[in-house]
C-alpha positions in Angstrom: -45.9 27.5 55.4 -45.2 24.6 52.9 -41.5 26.3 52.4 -40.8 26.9 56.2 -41.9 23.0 57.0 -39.9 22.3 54.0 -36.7 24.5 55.2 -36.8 23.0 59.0 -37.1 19.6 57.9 -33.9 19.5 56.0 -32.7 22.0 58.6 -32.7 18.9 61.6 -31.1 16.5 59.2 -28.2 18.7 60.6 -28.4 18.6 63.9 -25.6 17.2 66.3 -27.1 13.8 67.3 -28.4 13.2 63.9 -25.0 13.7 61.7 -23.9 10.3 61.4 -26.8 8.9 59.5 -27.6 11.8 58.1 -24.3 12.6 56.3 -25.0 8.3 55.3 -28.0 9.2 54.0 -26.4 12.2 51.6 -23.5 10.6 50.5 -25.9 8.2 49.7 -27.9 10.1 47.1 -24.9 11.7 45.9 -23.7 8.1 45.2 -26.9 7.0 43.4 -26.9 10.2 41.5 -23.4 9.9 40.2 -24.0 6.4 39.7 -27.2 7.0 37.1 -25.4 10.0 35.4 -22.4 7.4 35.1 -24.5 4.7 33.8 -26.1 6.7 31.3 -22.8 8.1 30.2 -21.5 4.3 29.9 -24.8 3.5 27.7 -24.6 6.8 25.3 -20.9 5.9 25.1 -20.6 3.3 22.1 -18.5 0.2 23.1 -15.4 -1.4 21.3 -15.5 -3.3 18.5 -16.1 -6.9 19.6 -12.9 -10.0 18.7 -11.2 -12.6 20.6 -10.1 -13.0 23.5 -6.5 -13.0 24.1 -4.1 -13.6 27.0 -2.3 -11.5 29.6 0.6 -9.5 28.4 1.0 -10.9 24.8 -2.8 -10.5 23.9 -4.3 -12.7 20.8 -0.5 -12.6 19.4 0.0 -16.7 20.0 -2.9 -17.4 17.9 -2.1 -15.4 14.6 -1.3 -17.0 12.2 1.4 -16.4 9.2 -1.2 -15.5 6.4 -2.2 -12.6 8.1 -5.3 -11.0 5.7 -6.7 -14.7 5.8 -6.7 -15.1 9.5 -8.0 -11.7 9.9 -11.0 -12.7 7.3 -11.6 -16.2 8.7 -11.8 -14.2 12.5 -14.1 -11.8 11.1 -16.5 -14.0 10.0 -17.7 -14.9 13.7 -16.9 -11.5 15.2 -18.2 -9.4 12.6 -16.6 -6.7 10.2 -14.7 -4.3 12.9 -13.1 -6.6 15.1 -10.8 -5.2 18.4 -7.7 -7.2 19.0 -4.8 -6.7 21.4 -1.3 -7.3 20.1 0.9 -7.8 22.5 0.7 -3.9 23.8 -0.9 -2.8 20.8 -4.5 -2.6 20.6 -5.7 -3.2 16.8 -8.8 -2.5 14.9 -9.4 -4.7 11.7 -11.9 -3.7 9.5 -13.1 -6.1 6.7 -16.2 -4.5 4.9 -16.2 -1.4 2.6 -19.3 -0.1 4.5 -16.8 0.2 7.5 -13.9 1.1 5.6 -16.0 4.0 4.0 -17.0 5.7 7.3 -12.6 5.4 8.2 -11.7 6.9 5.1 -14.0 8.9 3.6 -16.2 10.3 6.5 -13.7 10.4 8.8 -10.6 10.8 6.5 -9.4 13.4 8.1 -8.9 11.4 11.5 -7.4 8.6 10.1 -4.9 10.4 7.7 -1.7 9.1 9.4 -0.4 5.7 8.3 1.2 4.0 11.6 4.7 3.9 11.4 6.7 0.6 12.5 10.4 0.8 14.0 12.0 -0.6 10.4 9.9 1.9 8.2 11.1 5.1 10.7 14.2 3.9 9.6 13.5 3.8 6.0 11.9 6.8 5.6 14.7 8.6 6.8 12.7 9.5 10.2 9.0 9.6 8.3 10.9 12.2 5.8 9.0 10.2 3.2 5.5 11.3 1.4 4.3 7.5 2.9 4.7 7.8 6.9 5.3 11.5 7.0 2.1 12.6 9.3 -0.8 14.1 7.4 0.9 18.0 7.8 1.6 21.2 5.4 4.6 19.1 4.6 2.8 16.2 3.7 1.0 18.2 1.2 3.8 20.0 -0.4 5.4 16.6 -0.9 2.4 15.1 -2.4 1.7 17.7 -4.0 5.2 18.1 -5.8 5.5 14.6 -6.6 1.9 14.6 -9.0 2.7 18.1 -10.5 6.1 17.3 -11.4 6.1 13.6 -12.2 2.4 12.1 -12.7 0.7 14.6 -14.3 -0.7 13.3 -17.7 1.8 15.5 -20.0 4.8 15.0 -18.1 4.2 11.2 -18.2 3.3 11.0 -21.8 6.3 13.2 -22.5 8.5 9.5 -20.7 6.4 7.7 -23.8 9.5 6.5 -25.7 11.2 5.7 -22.4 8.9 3.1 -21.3 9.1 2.1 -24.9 12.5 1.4 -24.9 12.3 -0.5 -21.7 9.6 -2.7 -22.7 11.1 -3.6 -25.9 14.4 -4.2 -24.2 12.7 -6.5 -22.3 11.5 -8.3 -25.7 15.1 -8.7 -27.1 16.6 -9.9 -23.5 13.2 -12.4 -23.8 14.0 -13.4 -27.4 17.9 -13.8 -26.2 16.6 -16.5 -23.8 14.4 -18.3 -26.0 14.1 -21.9 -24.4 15.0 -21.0 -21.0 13.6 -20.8 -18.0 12.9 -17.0 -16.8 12.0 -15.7 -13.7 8.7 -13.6 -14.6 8.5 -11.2 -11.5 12.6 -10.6 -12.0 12.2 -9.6 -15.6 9.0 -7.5 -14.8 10.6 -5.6 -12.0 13.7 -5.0 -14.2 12.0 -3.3 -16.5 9.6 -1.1 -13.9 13.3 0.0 -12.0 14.6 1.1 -15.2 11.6 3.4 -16.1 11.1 4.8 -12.4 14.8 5.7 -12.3 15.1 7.4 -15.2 12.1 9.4 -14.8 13.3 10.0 -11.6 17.2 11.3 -12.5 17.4 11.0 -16.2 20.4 10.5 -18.0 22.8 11.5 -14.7 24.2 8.1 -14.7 26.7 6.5 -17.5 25.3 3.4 -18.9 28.0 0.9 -16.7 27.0 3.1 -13.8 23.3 3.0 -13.8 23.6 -0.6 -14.9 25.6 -1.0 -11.4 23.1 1.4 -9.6 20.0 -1.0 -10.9 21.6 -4.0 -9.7 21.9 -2.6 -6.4 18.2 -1.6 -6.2 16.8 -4.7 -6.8 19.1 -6.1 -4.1 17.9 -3.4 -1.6 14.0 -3.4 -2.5 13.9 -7.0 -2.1 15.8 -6.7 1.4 13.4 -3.9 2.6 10.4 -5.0 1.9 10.9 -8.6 3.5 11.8 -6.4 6.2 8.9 -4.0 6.4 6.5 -7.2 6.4 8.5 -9.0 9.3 6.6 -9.2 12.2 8.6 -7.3 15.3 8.6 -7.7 18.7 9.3 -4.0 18.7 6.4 -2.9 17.0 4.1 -5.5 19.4 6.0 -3.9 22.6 7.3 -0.8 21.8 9.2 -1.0 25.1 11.2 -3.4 24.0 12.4 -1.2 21.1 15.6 -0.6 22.0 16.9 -4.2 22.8 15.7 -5.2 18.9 15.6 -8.4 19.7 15.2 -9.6 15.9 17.7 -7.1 14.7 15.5 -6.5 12.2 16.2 -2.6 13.0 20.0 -3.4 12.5 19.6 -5.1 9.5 17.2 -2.0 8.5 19.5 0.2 9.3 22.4 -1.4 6.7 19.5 -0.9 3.7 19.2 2.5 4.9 22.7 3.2 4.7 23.3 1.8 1.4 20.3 3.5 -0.1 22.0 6.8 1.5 24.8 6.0 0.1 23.6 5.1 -3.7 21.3 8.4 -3.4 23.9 10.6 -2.2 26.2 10.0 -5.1 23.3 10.6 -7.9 22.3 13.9 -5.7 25.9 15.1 -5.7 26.7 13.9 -9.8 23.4 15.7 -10.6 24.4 18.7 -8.6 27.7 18.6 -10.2 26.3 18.6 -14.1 23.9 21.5 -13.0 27.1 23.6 -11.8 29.0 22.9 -14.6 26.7 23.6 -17.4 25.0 26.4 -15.9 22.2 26.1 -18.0 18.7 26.1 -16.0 16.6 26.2 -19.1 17.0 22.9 -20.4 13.9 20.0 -19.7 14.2 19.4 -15.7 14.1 15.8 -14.3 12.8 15.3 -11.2 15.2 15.1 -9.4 16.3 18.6 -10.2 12.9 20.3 -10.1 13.9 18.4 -6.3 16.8 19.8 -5.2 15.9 23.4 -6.6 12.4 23.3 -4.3 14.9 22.4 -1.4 17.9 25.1 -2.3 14.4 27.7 -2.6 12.1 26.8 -0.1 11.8 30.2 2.2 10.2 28.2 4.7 12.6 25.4 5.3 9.8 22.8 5.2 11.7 20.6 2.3 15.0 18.6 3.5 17.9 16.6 1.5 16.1 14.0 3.4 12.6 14.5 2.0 14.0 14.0 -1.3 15.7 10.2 -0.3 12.7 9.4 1.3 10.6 10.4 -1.5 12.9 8.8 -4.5 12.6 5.5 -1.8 8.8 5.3 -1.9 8.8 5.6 -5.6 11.3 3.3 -6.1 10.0 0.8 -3.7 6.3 1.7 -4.5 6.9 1.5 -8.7 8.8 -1.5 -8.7 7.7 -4.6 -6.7 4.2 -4.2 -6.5 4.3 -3.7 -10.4 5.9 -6.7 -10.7 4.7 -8.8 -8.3 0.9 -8.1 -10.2 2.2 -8.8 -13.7 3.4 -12.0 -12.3 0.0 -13.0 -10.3 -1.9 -12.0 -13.2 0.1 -14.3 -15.9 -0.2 -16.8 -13.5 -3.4 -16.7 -12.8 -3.8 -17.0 -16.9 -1.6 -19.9 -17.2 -3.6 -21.5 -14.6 -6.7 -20.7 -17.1 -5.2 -21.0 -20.6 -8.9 -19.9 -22.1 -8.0 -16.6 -20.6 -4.3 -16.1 -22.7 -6.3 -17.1 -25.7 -9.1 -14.5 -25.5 -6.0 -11.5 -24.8 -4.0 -12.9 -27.7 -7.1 -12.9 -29.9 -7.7 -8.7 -28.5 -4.5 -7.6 -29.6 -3.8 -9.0 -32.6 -7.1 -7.1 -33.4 -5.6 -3.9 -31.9 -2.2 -4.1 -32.7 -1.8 -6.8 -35.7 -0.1 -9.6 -35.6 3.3 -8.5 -36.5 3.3 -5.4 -35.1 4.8 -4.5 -31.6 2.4 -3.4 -28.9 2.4 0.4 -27.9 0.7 2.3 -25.6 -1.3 3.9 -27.8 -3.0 0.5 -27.7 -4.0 0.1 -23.9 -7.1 2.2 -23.9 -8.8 -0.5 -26.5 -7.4 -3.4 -24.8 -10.9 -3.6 -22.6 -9.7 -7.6 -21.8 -6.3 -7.0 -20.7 -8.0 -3.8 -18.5 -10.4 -6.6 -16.8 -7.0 -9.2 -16.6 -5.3 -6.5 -14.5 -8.3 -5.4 -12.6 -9.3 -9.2 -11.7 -5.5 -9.7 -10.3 -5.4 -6.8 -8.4 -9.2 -8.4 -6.8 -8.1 -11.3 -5.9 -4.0 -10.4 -5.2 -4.3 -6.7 -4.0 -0.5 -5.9 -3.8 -0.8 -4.5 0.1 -3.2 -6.6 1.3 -4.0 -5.1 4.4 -2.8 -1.8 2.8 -0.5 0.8 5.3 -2.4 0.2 8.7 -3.6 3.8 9.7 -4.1 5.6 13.5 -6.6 7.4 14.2 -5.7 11.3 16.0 -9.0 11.3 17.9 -11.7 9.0 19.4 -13.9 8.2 17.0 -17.3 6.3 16.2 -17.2 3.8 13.4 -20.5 1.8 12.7 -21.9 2.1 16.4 -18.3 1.3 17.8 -15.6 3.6 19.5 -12.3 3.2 18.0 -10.0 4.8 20.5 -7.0 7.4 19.3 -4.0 5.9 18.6 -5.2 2.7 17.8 -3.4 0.3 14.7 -6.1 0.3 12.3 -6.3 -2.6 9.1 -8.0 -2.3 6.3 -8.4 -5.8 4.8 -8.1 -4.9 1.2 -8.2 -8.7 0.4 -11.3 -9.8 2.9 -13.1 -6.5 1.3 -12.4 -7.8 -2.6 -13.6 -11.6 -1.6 -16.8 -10.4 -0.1 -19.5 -13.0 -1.6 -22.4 -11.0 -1.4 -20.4 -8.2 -3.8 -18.8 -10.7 -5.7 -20.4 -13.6 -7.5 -17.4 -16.9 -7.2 -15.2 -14.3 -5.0 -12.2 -17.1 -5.0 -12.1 -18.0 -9.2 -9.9 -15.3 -11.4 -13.3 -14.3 -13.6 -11.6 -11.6 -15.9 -15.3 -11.0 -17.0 -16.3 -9.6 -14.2 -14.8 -6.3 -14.8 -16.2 -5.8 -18.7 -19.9 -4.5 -17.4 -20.6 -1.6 -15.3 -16.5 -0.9 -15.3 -17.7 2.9 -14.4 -17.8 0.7 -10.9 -14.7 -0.5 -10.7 -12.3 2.5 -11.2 -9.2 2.6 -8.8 -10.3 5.4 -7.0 -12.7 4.3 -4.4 -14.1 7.3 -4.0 -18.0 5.8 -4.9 -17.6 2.0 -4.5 -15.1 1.1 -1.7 -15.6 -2.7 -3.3 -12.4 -2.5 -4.8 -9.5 -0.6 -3.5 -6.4 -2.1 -4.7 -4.5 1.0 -4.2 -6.5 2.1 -1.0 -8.5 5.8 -1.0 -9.0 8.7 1.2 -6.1 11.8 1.4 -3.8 8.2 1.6 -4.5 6.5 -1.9 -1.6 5.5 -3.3 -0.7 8.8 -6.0 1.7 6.6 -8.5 -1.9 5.1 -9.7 -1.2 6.4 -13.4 2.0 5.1 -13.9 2.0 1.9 -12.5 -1.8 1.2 -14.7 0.2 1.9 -17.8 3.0 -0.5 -16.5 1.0 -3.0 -15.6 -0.8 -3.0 -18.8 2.3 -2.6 -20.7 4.5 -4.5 -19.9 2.0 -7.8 -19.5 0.5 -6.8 -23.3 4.1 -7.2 -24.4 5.0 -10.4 -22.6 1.6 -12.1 -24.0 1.4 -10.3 -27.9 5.4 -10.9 -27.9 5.8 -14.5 -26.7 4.1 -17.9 -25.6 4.5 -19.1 -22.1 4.6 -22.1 -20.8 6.0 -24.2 -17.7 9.5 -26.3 -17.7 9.6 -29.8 -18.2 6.8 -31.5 -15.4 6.3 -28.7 -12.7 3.0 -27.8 -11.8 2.0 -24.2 -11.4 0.7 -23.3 -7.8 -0.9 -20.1 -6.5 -0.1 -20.1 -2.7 0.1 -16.5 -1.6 3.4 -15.3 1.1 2.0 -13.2 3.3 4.1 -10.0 3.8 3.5 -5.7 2.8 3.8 -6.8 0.1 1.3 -10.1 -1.0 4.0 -11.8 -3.5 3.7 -15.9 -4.8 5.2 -18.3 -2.5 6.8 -19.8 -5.3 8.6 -17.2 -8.1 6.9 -18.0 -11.7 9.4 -19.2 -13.9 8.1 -19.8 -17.2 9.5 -20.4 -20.9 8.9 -18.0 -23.5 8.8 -18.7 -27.2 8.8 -16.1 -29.6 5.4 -14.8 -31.3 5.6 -13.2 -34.9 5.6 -10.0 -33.5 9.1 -10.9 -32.2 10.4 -10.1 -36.2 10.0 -6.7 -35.3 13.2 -6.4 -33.5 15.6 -6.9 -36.3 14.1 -4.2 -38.5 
């Protein structure tokens, strides 16, 4: 009886005079039920990242200001360590803690393997041809892969030993030559880090005049394009506006590119011509041969001309500045704490002797000059907000949804001044680094405290060359010579913000000849 004076109750909800409030009283419940399941939906969703408000159309965009990785730390410390900002169109995730930064690149590595690509580096990666922007893919890997097999591997870069031997002490003698003058520190540094990437990278395909010619245009070109890759462009902030490039800073990208194409063209087509005419296969491969025979070979046709240029530009670009931009903060930051050259000058003349020439044989015992380095890169991470990455999927980081597609920053330099990791975050402590260094290795795969050259399926895979350049080249300058500033300036250590974190002001310092220096005329 209970189900038949169940039935016919719902049965006169549906008669004729009773429709109109009884359909109200349905769509009612449907309404409140869709409205719970919707609330509860809201409240298992997690929310965005909180951050600043910003205005209509242009976002938080007026409020930024030129030092970038500081204004993104200062920001941070009232709205936490994963911050949501609008950019003009672009909505941006920074994340300023290595707890967060962990959870993006380790545990969800996989989602955030694709570095987000602005409109001047699609043009200098020959349409994310490049190892750098090319999406996390099959060719990715081969590239990647290629590039550490063939070039980075521990033989193949001891077998370049007495290469970057000869650079480095060329760089003595041109030092000695200018004994009493005033040198540009980063200049020299990066000289001698484009001469060792190039040759490794094409050998001996150049004559001398040539390649001299070839380096001069490089330094021209990396300087150009990486001023431009750290401009901020209205065409990255509103993509819509792409076209009308109203900074021309894809126009003015687009005459680097060409003159890169241009430079890497010829040394592809001499290379390809010495191949044909010697025939011989068998003899040691440089790079760029092992290169162009992967291309000629590849049954799949997943490796361009193209990949190649952008390749040889990401090692060029990649090897040279940020090489020499961190053995210029780091001597610098020395001559700005004189007790510091002192305790490295006293380390090698241990290791090496007073009147010898440092080698690298020596580095591994040079535990001072390893914390120097280490203590630079802390406080003067060469990409200080690394390569901003997108994530390929809606994920949740630390409670928070970060939506697909967003521009994601890592703030290498907010994560490396964190005080409750390190004791006196702003002073260069050297120190630091000589306990527990199992800690403090590059790789960030354990302690995401110190990631100078960033981590995940992304970290940066020139690592091993550019720690024995950077420990190279700055043993040499301080065994080799004594530095000091010209007549009454005053060294300063304001940072330009850019891709690339450079000083304001270039250090130019005098050198004066150590007794090591007797070494070059025996």
């Amino acid at each position: 009886m209970g189900k038949v004076s169940e039935a016919s109750s719902w049965y006169q909800l549906l008669e004729p005079d009773r429709m109109p409030l009884n359909f109200f009283f349905l769509i009612s419940v449907v309404i409140f039920i869709v409205y719970r399941k919707g609330v509860k939906r809201i409240k298992d969703t997690p929310s965005l990242p909180p951050g600043p408000r910003g205005l209509p159309v242009v976002g938080y965009l007026p409020f930024l200001r030129p030092d970038l990785h500081r204004c993104f730390a200062d920001l941070a410390q009232t709205f936490g360590p994963l911050m949501t900002m609008w950019i003009g169109s672009r909505q941006c995730i920074i994340v300023s803690s290595s707890e967060a930064s962990m959870e993006v690149c380790r545990d969800h590595d996989a989602t955030f393997a694709n570095h987000d690509t602005t409109a001047a580096a699609r043009i200098i990666s020959f349409g994310a041809q490049d190892m750098v922007f090319q999406p996390y893919s099959p060719k990715w890997r081969t590239l990647r892969k290629v590039f550490v097999r063939e070039l980075l591997n521990t033989k193949i870069l001891d077998s370049f030993h007495a290469l970057r031997q000869r650079e480095v002490r060329s760089m003595v003698e041109e030092l000695h030559r200018k004994t009493g003058e005033v040198v540009d520190v980063g200049q020299v540094a990066f000289v001698t880090a484009l001469n060792v990437v190039t040759a490794m990278l094409w050998g001996n395909s150049l004559a001398a005049e040539e390649r001299e010619r070839v380096g001069g245009e490089f330094r021209e070109l990396v300087d150009g394009i990486v001023h431009l890759l750290g401009v901020t462009n209205m065409s990255d902030i509103f993509p819509v506006l792409e076209w009308m490039d109203l900074q021309g800073v894809q126009q003015k990208m687009k005459e680097h590119k060409e003159r890169l194409d241009r430079l890497l063209n010829m040394i592809i087509e001499q290379r390809k011509g010495t191949l044909e005419a010697s025939g011989d296969q068998k003899k040691t491969k440089d790079f760029l041969q092992v290169m162009l025979e992967m291309v000629k070979e590849d049954p799949h046709q997943l490796l361009t001309t193209d990949n190649i240029k952008g390749l040889f530009a990401n090692i060029v670009l990649g090897g040279t500045d940020t090489t020499s931009t961190t053995v210029e903060w780091t001597l610098a930051e020395m001559m700005n704490k004189p007790e510091t050259i002192r305790k490295a000058q006293e380390e090698l003349e241990s290791v090496v002797g007073k009147e010898e020439m440092v080698d690298e044989t020596h580095l591994p015992k040079l535990h001072y000059l390893e914390a120097l380095v280490k203590e630079s890169l802390r406080l003067h991470p060469p990409v200080p907000l690394l390569v901003p990455r997108y994530p390929t999927a809606t994920s949740s980081i630390g409670g928070y949804m970060i939506p697909k597609g967003a521009k994601v920053f890592i703030n290498a330099w907010a994560i490396h001044r964190n005080p409750s990791v390190w004791e006196n975050p702003s002073e260069f402590i050297p120190e630091r680094f000589l306990t527990g260094t199992n800690r403090w290795e590059y790789g960030g795969s354990n302690n995401f405290n110190f990631i100078p050259f960033g981590f995940g399926r992304r970290i940066c895979v020139g690592i091993p060359l550019a720690e024995k350049m950077n420990k190279y080249i700055l043993a040499t300058m301080l065994h080799s010579f004594e530095w000091r500033l010209p007549g009454n300036s005053k060294l300063d250590l304001v940072e330009k913000f850019g891709i690339v974190l450079k000083k304001e002001k270039p250090l130019v310092a005098i050198a004066t000849a150590r007794p090591s220096c007797a070494k070059l005329n025996k």
